[in-house]
DRENGU-493386 format. One record per residue (C-alpha): residue number from 1; y, z, x; chain. Coordinates in pm, whole numbers. Example, Ala and Ser with C-alpha at 12.3 -4.5 7.8 and 13.67 -1.06 7.14 Angstrom:
2
<lodo i="1" north="-450" up="780" east="1230" ch="A"/>
<lodo i="2" north="-106" up="714" east="1367" ch="A"/>
END
This chain:
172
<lodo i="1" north="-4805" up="6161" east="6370" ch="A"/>
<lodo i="2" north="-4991" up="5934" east="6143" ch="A"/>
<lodo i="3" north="-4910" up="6106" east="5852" ch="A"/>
<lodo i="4" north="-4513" up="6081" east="5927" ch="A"/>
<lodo i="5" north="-4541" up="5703" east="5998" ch="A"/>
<lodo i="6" north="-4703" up="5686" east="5645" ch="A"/>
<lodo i="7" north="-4418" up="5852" east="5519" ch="A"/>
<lodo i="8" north="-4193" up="5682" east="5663" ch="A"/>
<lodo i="9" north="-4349" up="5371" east="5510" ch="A"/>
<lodo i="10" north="-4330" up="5506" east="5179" ch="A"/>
<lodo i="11" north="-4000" up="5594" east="5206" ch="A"/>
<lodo i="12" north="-3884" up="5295" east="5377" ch="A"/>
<lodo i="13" north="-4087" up="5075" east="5093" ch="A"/>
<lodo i="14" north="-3900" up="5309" east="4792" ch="A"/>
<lodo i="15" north="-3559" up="5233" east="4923" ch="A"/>
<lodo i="16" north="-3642" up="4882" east="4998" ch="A"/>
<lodo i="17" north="-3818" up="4842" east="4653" ch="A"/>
<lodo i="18" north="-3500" up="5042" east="4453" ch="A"/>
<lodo i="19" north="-3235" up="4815" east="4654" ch="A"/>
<lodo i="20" north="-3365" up="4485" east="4526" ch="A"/>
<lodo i="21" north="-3390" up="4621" east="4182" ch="A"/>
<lodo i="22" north="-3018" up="4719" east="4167" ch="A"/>
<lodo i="23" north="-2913" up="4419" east="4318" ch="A"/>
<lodo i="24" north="-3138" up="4203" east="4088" ch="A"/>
<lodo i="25" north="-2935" up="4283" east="3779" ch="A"/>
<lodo i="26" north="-2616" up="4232" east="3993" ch="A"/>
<lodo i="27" north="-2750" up="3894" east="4163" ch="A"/>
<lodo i="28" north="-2903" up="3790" east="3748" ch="A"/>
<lodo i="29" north="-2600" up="3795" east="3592" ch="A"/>
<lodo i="30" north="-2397" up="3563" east="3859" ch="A"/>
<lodo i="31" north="-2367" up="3287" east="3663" ch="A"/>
<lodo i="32" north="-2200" up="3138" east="3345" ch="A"/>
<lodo i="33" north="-2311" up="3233" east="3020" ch="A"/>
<lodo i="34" north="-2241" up="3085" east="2675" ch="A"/>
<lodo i="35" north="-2306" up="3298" east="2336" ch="A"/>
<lodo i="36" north="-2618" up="3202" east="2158" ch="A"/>
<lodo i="37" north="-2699" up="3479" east="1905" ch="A"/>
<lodo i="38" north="-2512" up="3764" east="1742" ch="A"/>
<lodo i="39" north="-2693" up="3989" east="1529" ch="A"/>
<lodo i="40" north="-2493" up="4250" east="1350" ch="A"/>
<lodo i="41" north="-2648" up="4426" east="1028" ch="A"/>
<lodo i="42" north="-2325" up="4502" east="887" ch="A"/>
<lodo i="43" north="-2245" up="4132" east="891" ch="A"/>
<lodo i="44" north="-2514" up="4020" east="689" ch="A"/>
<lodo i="45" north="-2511" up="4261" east="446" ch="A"/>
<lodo i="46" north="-2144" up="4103" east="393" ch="A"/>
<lodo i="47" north="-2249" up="3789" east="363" ch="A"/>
<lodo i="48" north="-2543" up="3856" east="129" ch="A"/>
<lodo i="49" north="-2274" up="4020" east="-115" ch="A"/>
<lodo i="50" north="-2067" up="3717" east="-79" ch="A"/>
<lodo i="51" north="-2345" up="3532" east="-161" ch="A"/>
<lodo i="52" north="-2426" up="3786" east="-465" ch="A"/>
<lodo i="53" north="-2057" up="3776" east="-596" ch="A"/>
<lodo i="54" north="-2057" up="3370" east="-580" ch="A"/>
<lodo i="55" north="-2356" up="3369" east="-761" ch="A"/>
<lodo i="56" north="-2216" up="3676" east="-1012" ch="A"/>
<lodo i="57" north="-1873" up="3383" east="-1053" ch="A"/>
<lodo i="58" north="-2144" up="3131" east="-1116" ch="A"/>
<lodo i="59" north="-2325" up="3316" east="-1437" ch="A"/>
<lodo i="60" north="-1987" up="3440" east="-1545" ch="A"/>
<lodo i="61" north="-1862" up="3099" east="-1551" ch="A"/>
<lodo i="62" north="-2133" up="2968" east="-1724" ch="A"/>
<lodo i="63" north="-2117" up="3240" east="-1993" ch="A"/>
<lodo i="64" north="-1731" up="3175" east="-2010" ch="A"/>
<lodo i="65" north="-1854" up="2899" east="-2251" ch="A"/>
<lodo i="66" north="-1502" up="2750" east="-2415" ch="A"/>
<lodo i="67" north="-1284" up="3049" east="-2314" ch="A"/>
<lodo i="68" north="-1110" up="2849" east="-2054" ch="A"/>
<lodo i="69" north="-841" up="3136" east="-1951" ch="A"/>
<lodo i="70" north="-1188" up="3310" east="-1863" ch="A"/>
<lodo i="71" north="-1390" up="3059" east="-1718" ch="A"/>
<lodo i="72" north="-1025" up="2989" east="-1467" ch="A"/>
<lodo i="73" north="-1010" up="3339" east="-1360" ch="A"/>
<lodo i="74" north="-1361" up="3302" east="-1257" ch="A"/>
<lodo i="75" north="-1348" up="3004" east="-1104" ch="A"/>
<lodo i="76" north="-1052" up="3135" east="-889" ch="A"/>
<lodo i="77" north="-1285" up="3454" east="-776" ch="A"/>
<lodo i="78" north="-1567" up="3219" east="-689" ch="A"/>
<lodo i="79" north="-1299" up="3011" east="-492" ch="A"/>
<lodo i="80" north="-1165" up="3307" east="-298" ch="A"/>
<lodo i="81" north="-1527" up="3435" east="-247" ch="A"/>
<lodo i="82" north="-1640" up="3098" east="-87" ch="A"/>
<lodo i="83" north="-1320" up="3072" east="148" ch="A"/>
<lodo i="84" north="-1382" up="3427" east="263" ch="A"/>
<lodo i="85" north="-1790" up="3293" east="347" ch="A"/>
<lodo i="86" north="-1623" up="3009" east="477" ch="A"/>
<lodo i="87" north="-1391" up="3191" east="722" ch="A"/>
<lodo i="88" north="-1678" up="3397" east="812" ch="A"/>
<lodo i="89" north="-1895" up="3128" east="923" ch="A"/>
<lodo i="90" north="-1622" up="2987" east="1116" ch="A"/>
<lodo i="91" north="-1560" up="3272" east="1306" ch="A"/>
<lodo i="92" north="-1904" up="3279" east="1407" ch="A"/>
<lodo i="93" north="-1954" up="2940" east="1529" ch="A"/>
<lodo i="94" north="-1601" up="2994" east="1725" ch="A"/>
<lodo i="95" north="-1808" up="3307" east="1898" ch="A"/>
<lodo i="96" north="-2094" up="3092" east="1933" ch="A"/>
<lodo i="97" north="-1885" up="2891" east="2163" ch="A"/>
<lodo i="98" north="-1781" up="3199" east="2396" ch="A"/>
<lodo i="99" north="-1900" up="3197" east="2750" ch="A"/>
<lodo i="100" north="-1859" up="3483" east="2987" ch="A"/>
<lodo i="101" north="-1864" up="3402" east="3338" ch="A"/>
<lodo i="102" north="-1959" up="3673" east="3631" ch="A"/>
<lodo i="103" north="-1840" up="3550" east="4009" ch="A"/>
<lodo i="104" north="-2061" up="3764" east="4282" ch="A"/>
<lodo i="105" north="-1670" up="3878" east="4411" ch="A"/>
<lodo i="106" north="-1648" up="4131" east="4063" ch="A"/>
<lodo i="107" north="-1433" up="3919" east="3913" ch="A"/>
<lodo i="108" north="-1494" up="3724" east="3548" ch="A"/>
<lodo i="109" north="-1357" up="3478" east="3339" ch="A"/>
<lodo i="110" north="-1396" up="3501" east="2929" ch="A"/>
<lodo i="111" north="-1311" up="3186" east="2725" ch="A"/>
<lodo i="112" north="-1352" up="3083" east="2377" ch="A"/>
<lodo i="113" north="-1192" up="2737" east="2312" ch="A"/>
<lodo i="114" north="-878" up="2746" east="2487" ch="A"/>
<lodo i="115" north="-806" up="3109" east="2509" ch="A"/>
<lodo i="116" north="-946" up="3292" east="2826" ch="A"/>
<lodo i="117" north="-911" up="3634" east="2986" ch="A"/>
<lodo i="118" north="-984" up="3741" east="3331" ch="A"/>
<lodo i="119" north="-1085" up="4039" east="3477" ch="A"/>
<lodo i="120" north="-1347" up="4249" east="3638" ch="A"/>
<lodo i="121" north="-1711" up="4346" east="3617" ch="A"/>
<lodo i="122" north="-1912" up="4591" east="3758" ch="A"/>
<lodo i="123" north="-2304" up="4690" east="3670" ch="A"/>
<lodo i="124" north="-2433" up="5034" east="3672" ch="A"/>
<lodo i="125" north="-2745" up="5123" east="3946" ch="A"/>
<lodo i="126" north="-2966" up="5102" east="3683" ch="A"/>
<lodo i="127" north="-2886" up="4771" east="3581" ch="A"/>
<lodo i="128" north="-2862" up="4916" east="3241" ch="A"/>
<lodo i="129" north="-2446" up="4886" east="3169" ch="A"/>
<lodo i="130" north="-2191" up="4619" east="3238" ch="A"/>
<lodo i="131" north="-1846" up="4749" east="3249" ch="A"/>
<lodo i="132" north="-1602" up="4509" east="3173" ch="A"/>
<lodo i="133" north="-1241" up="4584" east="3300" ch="A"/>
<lodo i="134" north="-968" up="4267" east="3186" ch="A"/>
<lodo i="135" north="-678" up="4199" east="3304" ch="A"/>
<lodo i="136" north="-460" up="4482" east="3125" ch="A"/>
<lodo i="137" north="-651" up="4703" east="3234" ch="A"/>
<lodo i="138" north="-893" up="4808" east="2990" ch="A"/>
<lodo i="139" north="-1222" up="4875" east="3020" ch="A"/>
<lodo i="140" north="-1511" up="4818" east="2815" ch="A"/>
<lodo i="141" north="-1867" up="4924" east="2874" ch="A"/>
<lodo i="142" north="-2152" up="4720" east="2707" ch="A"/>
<lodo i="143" north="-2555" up="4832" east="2684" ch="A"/>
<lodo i="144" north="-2763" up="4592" east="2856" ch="A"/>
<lodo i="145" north="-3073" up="4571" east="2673" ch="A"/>
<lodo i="146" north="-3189" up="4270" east="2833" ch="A"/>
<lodo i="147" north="-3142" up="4065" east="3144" ch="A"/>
<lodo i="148" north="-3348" up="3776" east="3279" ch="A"/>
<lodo i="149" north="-3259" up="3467" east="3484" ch="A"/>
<lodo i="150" north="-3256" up="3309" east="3124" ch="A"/>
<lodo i="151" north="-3112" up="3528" east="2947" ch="A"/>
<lodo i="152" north="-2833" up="3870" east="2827" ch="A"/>
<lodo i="153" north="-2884" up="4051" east="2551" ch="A"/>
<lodo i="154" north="-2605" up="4313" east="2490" ch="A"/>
<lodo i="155" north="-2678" up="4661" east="2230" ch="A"/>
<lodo i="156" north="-2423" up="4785" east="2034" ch="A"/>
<lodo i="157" north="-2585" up="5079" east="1885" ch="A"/>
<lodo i="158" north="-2302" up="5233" east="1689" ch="A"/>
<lodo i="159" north="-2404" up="4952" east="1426" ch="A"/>
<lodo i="160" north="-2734" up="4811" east="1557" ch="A"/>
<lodo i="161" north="-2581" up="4494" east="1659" ch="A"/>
<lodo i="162" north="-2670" up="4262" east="1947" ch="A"/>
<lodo i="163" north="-2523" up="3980" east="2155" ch="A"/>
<lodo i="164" north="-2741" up="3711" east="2309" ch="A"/>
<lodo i="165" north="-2616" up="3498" east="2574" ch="A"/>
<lodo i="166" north="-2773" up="3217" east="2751" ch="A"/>
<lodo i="167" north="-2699" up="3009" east="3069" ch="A"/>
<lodo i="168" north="-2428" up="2749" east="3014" ch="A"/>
<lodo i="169" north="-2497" up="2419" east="3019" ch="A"/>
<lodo i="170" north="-2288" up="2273" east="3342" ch="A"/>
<lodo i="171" north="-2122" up="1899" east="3198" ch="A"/>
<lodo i="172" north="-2233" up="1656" east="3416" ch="A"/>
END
């Protein structure tokens, strides 16, 4: 008899203890989140060959010496080789300003500026994947590498990229 109240217990304790985990990942990522980080390999390798063909426009500028027709062919790659940095950058502080927003009724809100997409959101047992569903229909299923009160880090692992997301800051 003793032993099977012990048991019970246990068992009692393992459900108990496997029930708050799951719903510990579902009751962490409640809340508004805004972009902080994105980390994406194939990104900066881009930009460090931008920043290896301005710098290859630079010395072939400066070698140009009084050829002008050269030294203005140049110039122009160097131009279009800064706007395309440029445009990068911008896209990245315009992700930057995403948040993501998870209501405890699996339903969630995306904006970035004034563009915004509902949908639905559900997180595996495991608290491991976040399956995003918008509102077309789609659904996309992210890694969940890390989740805290104070913070979401997404894995992409087809390119070893992450997305970092902290709580938004509520305007008072």
């Amino acid at each position: 008899m003793k032993n099977n109240i012990l048991s019970l217990v246990a068992v009692v304790a393992t459900l108990s203890f496997f029930a708050a985990c799951s719903g510990g990942a579902k009751d962490q990522i409640v809340r508004k989140w805004q972009m902080s980080e994105m980390k994406s390999p194939s990104a900066t390798r881009e930009m460090n060959e931008l920043d290896q063909k301005i710098k290859a426009a630079d010395d072939s500028i400066a070698s140009a010496g009084t050829d002008t027709t050269k030294a203005a062919m140049f110039k122009m790659d160097k131009e279009s080789y800064v706007s395309q940095k440029e445009s990068y950058e911008k896209m990245m502080e315009s992700f930057n300003k995403q948040t993501w927003e998870f209501m405890k009724d699996g339903k969630c809100e995306m904006a970035m500026g004034e563009e915004k997409e509902s949908g639905t959101w559900s997180i595996s047992e495991d608290g491991k994947k976040l399956a995003l569903t918008s509102s077309n229909g789609k659904t996309d299923t992210l890694e969940i590498s890390e989740l805290t009160k104070d913070k979401m880090v997404f894995s992409i692992t087809k390119d070893s990229s992450s997305i970092t997301f902290v709580p938004a800051e509520e305007k008072k």
